[in-house]
C-alpha positions as CSV (number, residue, x, y, z in Angstrom):
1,X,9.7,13.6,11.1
2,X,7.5,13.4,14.3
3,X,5.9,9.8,14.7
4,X,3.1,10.4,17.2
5,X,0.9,7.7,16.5
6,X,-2.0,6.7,18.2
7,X,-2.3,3.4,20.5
8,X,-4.8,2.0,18.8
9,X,-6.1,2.1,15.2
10,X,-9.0,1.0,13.5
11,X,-7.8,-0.1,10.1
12,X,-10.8,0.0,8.1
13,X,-12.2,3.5,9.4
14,X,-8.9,5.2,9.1
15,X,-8.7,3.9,5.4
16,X,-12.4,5.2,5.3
17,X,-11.4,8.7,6.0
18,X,-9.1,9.1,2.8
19,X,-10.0,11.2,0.4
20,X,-7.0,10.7,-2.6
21,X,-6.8,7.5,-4.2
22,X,-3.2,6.3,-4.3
23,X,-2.0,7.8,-1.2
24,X,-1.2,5.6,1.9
25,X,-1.1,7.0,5.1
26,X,1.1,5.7,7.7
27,X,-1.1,5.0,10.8
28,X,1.4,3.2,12.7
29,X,5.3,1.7,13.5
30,X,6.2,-1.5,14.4
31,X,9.7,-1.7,15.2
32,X,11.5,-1.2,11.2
33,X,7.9,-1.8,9.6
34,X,4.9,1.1,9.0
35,X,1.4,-0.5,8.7
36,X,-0.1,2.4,6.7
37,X,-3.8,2.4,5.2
38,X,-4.9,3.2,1.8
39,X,-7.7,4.0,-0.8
40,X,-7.7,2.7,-4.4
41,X,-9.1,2.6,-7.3
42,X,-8.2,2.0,-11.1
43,X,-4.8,1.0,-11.9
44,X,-2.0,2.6,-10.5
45,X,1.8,1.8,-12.1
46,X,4.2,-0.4,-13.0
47,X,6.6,-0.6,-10.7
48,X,9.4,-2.7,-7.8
49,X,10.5,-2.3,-4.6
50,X,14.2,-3.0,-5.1
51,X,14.8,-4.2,-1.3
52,X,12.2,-4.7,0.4
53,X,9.0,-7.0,0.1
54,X,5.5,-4.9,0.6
55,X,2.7,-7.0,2.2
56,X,-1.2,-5.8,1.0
57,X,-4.3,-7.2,3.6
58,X,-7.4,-6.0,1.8
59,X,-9.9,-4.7,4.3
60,X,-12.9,-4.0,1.7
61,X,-13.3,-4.1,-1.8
62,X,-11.3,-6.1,-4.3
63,X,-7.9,-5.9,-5.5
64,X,-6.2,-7.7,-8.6
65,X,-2.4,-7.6,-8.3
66,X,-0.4,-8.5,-12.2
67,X,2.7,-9.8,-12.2
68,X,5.2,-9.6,-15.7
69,X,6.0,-12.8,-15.0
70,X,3.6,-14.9,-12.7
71,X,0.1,-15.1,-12.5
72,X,-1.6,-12.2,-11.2
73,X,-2.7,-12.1,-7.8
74,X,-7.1,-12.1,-6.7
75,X,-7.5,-10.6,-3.0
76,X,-10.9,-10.0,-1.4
77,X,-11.4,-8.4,2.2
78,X,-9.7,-10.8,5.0
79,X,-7.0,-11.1,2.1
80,X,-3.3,-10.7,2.3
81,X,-0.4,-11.0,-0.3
82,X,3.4,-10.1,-0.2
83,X,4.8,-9.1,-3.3
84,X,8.5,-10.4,-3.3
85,X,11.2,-7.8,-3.4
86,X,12.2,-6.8,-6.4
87,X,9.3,-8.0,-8.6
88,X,6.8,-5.7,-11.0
89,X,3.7,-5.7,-9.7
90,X,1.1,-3.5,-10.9
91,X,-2.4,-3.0,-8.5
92,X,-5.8,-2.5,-9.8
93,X,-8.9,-2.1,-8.3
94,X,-11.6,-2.1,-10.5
95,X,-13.8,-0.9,-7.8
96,X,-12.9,1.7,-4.8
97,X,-10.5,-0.9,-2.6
98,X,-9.4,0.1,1.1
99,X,-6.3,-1.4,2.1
100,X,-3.8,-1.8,4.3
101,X,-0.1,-2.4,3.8
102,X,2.9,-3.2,5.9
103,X,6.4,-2.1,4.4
104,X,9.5,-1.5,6.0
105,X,10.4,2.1,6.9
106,X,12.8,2.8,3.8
107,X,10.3,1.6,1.4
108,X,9.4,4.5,-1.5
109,X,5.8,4.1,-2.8
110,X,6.7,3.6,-6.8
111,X,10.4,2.2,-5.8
112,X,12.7,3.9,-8.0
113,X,9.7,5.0,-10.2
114,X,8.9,8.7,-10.2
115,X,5.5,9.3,-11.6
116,X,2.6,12.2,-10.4
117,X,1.5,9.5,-8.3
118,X,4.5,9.0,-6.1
119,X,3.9,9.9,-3.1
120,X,7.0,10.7,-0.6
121,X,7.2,9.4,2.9
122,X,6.3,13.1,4.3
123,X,3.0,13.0,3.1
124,X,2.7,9.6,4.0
125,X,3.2,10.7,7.9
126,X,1.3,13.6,7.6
């Protein structure tokens, strides 16, 4: 898969140009990690990244992050959380939400979770 990214990115206006809910687009790699940009909006699924932790920095709107078994998790724009390997989480955004998240290269969208939703790392890059 071609990674020709630009050298610079603005975070917000590239999440701004999304159309699809759900869908993160990987705008840049750093070393192992891709810092890709998303819309959202509703709830999307239960689910766990087996091996890797997945870091969310909201850039506008709200998200609420549950947990099965922790509180869940309030971020506002300026915000960031890292959601621990291996842990449920499930993201809701009551409102439209742009975010951005950083997750290491091997890291599937639902985790082991298939769903309509899952998106896979090709349309991710593309």
């Amino acid at each position: 898969m071609p990674e020709n990214f630009p050298t610079q990115v603005h975070l917000l206006n590239a999440a701004r140009e999304l159309r699809e809910p759900w869908s993160p687009r990987v705008v840049a790699r750093v070393n192992d990690q891709y810092v890709k940009v998303a819309k959202l909006q509703g709830e999307f699924v239960w689910h766990a990244h087996e091996q890797e932790d997945e870091l969310f920095l909201v850039l506008a709107g709200e998200l609420r992050i549950d947990y099965r078994d922790r509180p869940a998790v309030h971020l506002r724009p300026g915000s960031l959380h890292v959601v621990p390997r291996g842990v449920q989480h499930f993201p809701v955004a009551k409102e439209e939400c742009l975010i951005a998240l950083i997750e290491t290269v091997t890291t599937r969208h639902t985790g082991e979770l298939q769903t309509e939703r899952t998106r896979s790392l090709a349309e991710q890059l593309s």
